[in-house]
C-alpha positions in Angstrom: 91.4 71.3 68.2 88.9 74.0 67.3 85.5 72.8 65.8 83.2 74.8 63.7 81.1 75.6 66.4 84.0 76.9 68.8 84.8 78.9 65.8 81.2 80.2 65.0 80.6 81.0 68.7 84.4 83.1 68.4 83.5 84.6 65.3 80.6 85.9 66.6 81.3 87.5 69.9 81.6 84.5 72.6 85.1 85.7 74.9 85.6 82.1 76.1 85.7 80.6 72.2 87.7 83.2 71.0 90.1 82.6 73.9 89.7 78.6 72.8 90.4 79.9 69.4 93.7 81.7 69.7 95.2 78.8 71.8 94.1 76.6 69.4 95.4 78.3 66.4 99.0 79.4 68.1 100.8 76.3 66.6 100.3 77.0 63.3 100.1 80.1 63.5 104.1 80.4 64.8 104.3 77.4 62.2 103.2 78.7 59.5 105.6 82.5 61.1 108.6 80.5 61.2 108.1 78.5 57.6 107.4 82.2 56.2 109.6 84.7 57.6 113.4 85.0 57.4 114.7 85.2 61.0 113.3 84.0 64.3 112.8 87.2 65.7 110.6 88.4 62.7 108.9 85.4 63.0 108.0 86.1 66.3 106.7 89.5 65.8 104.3 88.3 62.7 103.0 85.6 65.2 102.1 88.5 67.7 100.5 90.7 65.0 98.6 87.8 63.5 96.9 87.2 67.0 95.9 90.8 67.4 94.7 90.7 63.8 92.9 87.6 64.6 91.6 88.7 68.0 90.1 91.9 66.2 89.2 90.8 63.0 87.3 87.2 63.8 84.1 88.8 62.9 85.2 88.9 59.6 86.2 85.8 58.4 82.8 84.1 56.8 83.3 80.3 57.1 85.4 77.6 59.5 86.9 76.8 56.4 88.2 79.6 55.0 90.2 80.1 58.3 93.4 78.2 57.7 93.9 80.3 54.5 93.1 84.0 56.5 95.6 82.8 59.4 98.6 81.9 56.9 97.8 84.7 54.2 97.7 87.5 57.7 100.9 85.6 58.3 102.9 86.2 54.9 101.7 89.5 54.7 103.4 90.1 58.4 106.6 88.9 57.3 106.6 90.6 54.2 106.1 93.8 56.1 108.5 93.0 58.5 111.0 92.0 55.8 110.4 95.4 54.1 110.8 97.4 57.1 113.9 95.4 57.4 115.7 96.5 54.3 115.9 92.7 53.4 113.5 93.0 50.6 112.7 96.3 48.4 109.3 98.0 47.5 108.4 97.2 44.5 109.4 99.8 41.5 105.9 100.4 39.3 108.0 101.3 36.6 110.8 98.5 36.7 107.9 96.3 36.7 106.1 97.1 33.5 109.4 97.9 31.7 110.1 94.5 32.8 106.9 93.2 31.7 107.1 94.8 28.3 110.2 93.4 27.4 108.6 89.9 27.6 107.3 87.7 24.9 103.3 87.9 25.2 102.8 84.1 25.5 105.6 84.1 28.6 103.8 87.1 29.6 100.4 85.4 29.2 101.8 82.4 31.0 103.5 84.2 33.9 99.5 85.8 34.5 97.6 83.1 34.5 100.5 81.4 37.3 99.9 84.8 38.9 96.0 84.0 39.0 96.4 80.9 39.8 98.6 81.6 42.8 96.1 83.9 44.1 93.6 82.8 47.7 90.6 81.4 45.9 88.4 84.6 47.3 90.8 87.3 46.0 91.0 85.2 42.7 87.5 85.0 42.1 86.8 89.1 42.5 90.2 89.4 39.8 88.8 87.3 37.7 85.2 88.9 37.7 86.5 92.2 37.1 90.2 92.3 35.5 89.4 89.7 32.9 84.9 89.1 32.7 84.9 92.8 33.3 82.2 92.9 35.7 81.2 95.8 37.5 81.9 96.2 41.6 78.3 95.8 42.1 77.6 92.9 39.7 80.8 91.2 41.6 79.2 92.0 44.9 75.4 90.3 43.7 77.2 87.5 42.5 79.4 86.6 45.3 76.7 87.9 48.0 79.7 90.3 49.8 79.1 94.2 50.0 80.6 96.2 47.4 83.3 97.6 50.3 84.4 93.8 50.3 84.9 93.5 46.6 87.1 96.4 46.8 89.4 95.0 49.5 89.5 92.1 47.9 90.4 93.0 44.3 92.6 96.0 46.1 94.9 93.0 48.0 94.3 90.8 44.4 95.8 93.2 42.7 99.1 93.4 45.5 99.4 90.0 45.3 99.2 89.7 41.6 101.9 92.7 41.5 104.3 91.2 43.8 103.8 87.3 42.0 104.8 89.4 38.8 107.8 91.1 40.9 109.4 87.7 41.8 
């Protein structure tokens, strides 16, 4: 079991806690690979990508906390790539989409966004909700969350995939 301090010393440079770390995390992480992805194989492979990404990307992740929710969100993402490079699941057509979304009532519409919200990582929610619907500016987002303005962007860049492939199911 990793504690906040193994995870602290990882996240900021230590070899031997990040080598703790990514022994401690491999059981959820293939967990969370084989619960997600639709064949053992692909499973596999998002497991191995999610440790490099963890591995180089430790730095990054701001609280012990939040950790759980990086590992299983680097995860989906792997097997959705995987699944997409597969053929077993298309891109997503812009314009099928909002035809799609046109066609719909506004209240099932306005329904069907706010489950989209909702489904969304809390961190990646809050930067949506600042800008698409308070319509804050990048750098009032940024002094009210205390992230760089770069970070806002990623995150309201992946909001906005997630919330487009919610909509796409």
């Amino acid at each position: 079991m990793v504690t906040p301090e193994t995870f602290e010393a990882a996240r900021l440079g230590d070899r031997d806690a990040l080598v703790l770390l990514l022994a401690s995390a491999q059981p959820d992480i293939r967990r969370y690979a084989r619960a997600t992805c639709r064949s053992a194989v692909e499973a596999d492979d998002a497991a191995q990508e999610t440790f490099v990404q963890l591995f180089r990307h430790v730095g990054a992740i701001r609280s012990f906390a939040a950790f759980p929710g990086w590992l299983l969100t680097v995860v989906r993402r792997e097997c959705l790539r995987l699944a997409r490079k597969a053929g077993l699941i298309a891109e997503i057509d812009e314009a099928k989409l909002e035809a799609s979304l046109m066609c719909r009532p506004e209240t099932e519409l306005r329904l069907d966004l706010a489950a989209a919200f909702e489904a969304l990582p809390v961190p990646y929610r809050d930067v949506a909700v600042m800008r698409d619907l308070r319509e804050m500016t990048i750098e009032e987002i940024a002094v009210a969350l205390g992230i760089s303005r770069q970070a806002v962007k990623a995150r309201l860049h992946r909001a906005r995939l997630f919330l487009r492939e919610y909509l796409a199911e």
